[in-house]
DOKEZA-439826 format. One record per residue: residue in one letter; chain; x, y, z of N, C-alpha, C, O in turn. Coordinates in steps of 0.1 Angstrom, whole numbers, plus 2048, in hexadecimal, padded with zeros to 3 digits. Layout:
N
R   res   chain   n.c1   n.c2   n.c3   ca.c1   ca.c2   ca.c3   c.c1   c.c2   c.c3   o.c1   o.c2   o.c3
R     A       A      X      Y      Z       X       Y       Z      X      Y      Z      X      Y      Z
...
This chain:
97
R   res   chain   n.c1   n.c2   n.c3   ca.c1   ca.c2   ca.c3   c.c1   c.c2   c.c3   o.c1   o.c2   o.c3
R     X       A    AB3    B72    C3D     AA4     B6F     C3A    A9F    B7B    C32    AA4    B86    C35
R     X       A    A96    B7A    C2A     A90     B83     C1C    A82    B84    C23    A7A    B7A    C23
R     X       A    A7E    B8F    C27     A71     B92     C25    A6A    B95    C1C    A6D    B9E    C15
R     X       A    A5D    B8F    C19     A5A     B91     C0C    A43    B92    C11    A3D    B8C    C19
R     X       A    A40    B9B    C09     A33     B9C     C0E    A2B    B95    C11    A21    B99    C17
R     X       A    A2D    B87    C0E     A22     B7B     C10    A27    B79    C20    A1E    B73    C27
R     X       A    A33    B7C    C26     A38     B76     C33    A2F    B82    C39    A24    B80    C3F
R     X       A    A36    B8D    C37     A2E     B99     C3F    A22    B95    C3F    A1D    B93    C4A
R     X       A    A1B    B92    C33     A09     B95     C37    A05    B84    C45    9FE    B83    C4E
R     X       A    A0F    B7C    C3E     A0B     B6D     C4C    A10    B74    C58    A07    B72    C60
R     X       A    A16    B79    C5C     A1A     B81     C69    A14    B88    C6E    A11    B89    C7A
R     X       A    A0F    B94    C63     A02     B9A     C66    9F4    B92    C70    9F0    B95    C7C
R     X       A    9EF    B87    C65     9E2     B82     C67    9E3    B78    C72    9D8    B74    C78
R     X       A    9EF    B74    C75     9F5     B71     C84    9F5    B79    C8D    9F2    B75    C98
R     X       A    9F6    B80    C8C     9F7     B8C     C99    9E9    B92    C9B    9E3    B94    CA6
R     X       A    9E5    B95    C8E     9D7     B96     C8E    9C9    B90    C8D    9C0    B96    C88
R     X       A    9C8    B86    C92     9C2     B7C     C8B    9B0    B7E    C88    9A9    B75    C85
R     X       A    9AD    B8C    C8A     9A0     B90     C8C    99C    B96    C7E    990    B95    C7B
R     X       A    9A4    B9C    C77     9A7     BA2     C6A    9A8    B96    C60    9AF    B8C    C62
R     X       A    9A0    B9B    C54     9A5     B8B     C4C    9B3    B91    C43    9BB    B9A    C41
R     X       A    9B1    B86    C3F     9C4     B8B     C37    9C1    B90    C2E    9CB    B96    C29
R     X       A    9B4    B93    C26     9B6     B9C     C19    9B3    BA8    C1B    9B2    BAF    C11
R     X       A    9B0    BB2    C2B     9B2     BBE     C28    9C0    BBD    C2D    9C7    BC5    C26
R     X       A    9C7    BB7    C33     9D7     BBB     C38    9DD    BBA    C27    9E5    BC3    C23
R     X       A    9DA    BB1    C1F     9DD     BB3     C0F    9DF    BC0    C0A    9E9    BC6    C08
R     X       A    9CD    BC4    C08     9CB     BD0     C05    9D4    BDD    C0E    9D9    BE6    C07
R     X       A    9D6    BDE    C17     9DE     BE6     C20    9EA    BE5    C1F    9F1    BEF    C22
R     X       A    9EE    BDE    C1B     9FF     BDB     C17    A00    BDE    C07    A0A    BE4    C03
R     X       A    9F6    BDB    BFF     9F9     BE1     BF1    9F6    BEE    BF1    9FE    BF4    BE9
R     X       A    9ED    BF7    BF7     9EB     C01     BFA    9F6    C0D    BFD    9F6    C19    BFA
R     X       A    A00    C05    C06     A07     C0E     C10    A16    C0D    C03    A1D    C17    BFE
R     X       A    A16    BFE    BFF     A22     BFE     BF2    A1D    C06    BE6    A26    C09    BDD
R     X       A    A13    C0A    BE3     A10     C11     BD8    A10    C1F    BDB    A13    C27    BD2
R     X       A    A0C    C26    BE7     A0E     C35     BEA    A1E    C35    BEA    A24    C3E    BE4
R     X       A    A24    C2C    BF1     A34     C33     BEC    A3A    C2F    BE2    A45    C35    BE0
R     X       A    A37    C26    BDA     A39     C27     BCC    A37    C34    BC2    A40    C39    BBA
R     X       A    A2A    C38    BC5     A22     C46     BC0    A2C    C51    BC5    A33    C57    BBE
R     X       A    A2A    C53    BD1     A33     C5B     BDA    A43    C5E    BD4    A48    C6A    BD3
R     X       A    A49    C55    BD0     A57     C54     BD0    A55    C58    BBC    A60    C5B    BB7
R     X       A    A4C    C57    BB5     A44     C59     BA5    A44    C65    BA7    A4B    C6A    B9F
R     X       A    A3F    C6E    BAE     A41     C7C     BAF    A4B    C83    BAE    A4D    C8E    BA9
R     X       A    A53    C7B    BB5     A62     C82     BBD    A61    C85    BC6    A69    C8E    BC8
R     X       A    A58    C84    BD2     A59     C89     BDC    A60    C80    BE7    A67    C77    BE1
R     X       A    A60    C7E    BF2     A66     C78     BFC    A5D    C6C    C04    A51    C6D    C07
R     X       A    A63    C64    C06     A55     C5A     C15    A61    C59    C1F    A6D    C55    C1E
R     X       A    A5C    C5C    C28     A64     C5C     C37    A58    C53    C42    A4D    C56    C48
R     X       A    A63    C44    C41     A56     C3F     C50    A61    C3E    C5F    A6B    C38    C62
R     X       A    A58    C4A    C66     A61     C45     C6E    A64    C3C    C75    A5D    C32    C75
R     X       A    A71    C40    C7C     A77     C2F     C84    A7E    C25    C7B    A84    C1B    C7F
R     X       A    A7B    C2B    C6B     A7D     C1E     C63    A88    C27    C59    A93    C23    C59
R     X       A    A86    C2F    C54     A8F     C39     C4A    A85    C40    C3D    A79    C3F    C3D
R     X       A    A8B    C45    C36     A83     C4E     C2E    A8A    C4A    C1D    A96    C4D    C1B
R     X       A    A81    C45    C11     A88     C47     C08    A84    C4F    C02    A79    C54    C06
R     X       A    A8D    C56    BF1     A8B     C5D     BEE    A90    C59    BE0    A97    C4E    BDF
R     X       A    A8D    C62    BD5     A94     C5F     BCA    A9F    C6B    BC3    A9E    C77    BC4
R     X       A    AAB    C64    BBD     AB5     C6B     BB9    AB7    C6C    BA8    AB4    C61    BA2
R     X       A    ABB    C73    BA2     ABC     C73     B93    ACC    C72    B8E    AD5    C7A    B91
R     X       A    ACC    C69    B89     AD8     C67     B84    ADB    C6D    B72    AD5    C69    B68
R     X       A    AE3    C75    B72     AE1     C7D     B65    AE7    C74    B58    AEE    C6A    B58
R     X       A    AE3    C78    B50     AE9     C71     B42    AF6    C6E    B40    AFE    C77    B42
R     X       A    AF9    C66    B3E     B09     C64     B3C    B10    C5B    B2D    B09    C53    B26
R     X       A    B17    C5C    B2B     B23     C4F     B23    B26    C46    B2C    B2D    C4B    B35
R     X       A    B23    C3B    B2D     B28     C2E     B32    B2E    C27    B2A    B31    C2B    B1E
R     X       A    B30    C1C    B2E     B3A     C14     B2A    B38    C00    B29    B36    BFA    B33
R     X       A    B38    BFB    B22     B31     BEF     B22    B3F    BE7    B25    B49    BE7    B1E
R     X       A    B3E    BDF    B34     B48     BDD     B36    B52    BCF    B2E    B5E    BCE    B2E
R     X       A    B46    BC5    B29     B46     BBD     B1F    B50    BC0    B16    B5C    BBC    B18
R     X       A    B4B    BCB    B0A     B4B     BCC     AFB    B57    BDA    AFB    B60    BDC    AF3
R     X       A    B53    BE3    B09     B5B     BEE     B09    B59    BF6    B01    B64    BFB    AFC
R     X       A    B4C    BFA    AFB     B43     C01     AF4    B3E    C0B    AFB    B3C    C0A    B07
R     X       A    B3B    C17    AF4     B32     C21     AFB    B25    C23    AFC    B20    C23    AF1
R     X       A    B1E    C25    B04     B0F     C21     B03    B0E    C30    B09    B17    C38    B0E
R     X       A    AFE    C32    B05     AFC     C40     B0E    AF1    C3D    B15    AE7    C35    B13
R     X       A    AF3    C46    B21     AEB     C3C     B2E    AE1    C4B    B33    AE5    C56    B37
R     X       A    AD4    C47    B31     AC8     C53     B30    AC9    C54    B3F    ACD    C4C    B46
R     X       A    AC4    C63    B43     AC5     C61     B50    AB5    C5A    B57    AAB    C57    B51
R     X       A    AB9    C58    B66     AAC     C51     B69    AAB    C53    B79    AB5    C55    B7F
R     X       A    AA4    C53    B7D     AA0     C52     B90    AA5    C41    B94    AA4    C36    B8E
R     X       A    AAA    C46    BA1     AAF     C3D     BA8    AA7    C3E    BB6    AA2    C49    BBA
R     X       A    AA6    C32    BBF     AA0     C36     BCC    AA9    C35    BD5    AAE    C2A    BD5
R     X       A    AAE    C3D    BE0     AB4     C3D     BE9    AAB    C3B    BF6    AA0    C3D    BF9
R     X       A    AB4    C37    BFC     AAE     C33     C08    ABA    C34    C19    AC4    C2F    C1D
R     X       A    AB0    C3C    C20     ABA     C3F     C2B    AB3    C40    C3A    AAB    C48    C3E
R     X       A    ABB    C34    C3F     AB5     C2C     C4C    AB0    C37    C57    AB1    C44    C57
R     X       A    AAB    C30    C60     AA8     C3D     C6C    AB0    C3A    C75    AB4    C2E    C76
R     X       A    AB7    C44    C7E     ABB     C3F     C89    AB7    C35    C92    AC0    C2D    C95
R     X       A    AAC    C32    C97     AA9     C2A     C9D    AAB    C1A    C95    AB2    C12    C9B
R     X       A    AA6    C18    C8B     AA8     C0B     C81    ABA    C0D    C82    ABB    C02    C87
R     X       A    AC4    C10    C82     AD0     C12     C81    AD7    C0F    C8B    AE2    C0B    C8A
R     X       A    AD0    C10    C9B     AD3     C0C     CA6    AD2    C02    CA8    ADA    BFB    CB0
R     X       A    AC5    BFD    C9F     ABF     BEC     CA5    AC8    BE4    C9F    ACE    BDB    CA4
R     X       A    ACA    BE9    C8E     AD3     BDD     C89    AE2    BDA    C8F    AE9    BD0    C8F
R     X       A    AE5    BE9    C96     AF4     BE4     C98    AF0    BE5    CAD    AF8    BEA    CB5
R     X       A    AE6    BE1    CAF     AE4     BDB     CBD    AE9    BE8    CC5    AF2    BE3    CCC
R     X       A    AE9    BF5    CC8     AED     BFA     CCE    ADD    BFE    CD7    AD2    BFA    CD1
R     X       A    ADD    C02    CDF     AD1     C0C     CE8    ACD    C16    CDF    AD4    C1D    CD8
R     X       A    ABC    C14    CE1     AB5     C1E     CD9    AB1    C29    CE4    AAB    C33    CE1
């Protein structure tokens, strides 16, 4: 199953049903745009309980087109990593938190 923001926000306004759903919107684009921003800096987002990403730079390189077997040159660029919490790691593989 794919979570996707429109499910979160109906789960939300279920749970909450006193709140209307367009600040849970606004709060949810809110919270995806500071670590968007966050991670545009280079700095780190850590939630706990859940894991912390961060971004990594992958340097310039010669690649390889695996097609044509041509050389391309590959600019470097940020990548985002991401690395679970213990607790989220327990639950998926069912052990005691």
């Amino acid at each position: 199953m794919t979570i996707v923001k429109s499910k979160i926000l109906n789960k939300l306004s279920k749970n909450y049903p006193n709140f209307p759903k367009k600040n849970f919107e606004k709060l949810i684009k809110i919270i995806l745009n500071e670590i968007k921003f966050t991670l545009k800096r280079g700095e780190r987002v850590e939630l706990r309980g859940f894991g912390v990403f961060s971004t990594n730079t992958q340097k310039a390189r010669i690649s390889r087109n695996p097609k044509t077997g041509e050389k391309v040159n590959t600019p470097e660029k940020k990548t985002i990593h991401f690395k679970m919490a213990k607790d989220l790691f327990k639950k998926i593989n069912n052990e005691k938190v």
